[in-house]
N, C-alpha and C positions, 0 to 999 in steps of 0.2 A: 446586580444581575446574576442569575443563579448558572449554572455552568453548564447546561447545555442552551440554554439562550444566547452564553457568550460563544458557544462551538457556534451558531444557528446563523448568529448575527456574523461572524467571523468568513464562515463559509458563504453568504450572501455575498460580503463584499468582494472576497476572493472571485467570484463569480462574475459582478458588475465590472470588475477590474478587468479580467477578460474577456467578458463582451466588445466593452468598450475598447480594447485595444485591438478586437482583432477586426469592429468597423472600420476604424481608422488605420488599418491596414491597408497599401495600394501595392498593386501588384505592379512589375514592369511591362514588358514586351515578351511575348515565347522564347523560353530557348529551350535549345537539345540540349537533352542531359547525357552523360557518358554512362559506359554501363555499369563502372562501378558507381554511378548516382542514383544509375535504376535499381541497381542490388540495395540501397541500402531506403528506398521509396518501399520496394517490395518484401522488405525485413521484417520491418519497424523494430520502435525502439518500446519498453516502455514496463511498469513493474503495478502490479495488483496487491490488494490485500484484502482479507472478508475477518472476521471474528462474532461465533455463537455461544450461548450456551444453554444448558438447559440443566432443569433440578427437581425433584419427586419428595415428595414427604409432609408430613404438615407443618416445618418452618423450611421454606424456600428463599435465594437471593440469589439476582445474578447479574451482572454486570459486563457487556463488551463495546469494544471501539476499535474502528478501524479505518489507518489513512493512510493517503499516496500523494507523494508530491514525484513531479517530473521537471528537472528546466534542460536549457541548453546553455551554452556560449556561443557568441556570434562569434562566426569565420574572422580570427585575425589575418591571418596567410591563408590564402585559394589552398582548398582542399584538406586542410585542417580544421572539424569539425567533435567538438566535444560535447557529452550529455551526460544526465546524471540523474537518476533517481533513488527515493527511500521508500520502501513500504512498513507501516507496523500494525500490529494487529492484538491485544489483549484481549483475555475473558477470564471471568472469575465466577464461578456457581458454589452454593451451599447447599444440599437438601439435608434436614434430617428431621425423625420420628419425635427429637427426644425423649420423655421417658412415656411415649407412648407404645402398646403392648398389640400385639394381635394384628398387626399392621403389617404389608410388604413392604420392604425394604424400600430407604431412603435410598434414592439416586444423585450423584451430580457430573453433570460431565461439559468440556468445552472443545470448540473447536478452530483455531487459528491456522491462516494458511499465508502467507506472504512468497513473494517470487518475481520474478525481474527478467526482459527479454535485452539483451545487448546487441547491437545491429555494425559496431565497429569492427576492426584488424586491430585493436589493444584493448582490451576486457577485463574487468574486475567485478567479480559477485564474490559477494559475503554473504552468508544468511544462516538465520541460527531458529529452532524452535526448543524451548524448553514447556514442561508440564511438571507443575507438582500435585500430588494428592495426598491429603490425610485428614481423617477426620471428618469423612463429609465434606471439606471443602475441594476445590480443585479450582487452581492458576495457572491459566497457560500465555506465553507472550514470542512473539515472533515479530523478526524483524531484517528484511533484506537490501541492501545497498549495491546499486548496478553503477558505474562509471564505464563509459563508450566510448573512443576515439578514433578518429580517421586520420592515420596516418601515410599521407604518400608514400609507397616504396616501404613499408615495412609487411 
C-alpha cells in the first residue's frame, strides 16, 4: 500500500471510530453547570496545524503534511479534568533553473504554522518552528504540544 493510501485508509478509520462512538453516546438528565464549567464550555480547548509550499523554475518539488491530534482523560476526582494536544506540520520545496540561462529566477518557499488553545488553571505549551534554506531547497517543520488541567483551588 503506497503511503498516502495508508494516511487515507488510516484517517478513514480514525473517522469511523468516532462516529461510531459518539452514536453510542447517551447522554444523562440536565444538569447546571457552575461557572467555572461555563468558563471552560466557553474557552475551548484545542490546537491546529496547516503546512504549504510552493516552488518556480524548470525543476520543481514539493512536499507537505499536516496533523492534530486532541484527547482527554476522564474525570477521576469531581473537578479534576485533564487534555492534551500535539500539532505538527512539515514542508519542503525545491525550484531551480539548472544550467538554464535567460530565465527568472528559481523560487522556493514553505509555509508551517502550528498552535494550541489551553482552556485550564495549570497550562503547558511548547512549540517551536524551525526553517532552513540553501540551494534552492527550503525545509520548514513545526510542532506544538498543549497540556490543560483543572485544578480545584489552585
Amino acid at each position: 500500500m503506497s503511503a498516502p493510501s495508508a494516511k487515507l485508509w488510516r484517517l478513514s478509520a480514525i473517522t469511523l471510530a468516532l462516529l461510531l462512538a459518539a452514536a453510542s453516546a447517551q447522554a444523562g438528565s440536565p444538569q447546571q453547570l457552575t461557572d467555572g464549567q461555563l468558563d471552560r464550555v466557553t474557552a475551548g480547548f484545542g490546537v491546529s496545524s496547516s503546512a504549504d509550499e510552493q516552488a518556480t523554475g524548470l525543476i520543481t518539488m514539493g512536499s507537505s503534511s499536516a496533523n492534530s491530534v486532541v484527547g482527554s482523560i476522564p474525570t477521576v476526582v469531581a473537578g479534576f479534568d485533564t487534555q492534551g494536544g500535539i500539532a505538527s506540520g512539515e514542508a519542503t520545496s525545491f525550484g531551480s533553473n539548472g544550467a538554464g540561462t535567460g530565465l527568472p529566477p528559481a523560487t522556493s518557499s514553505t509555509s508551517v504554522t502550528t498552535g494550541g488553545t489551553p482552556d485550564g488553571n495549570y497550562n503547558i505549551v511548547i512549540t517551536t518552528n524551525r526553517t532552513s534554506s540553501a540551494g534552492g531547497l527550503t525545509i520548514q517543520g513545526g510542532f506544538t504540544s498543549v497540556y490543560s488541567a483543572i485544578i480545584p483551588g489552585l
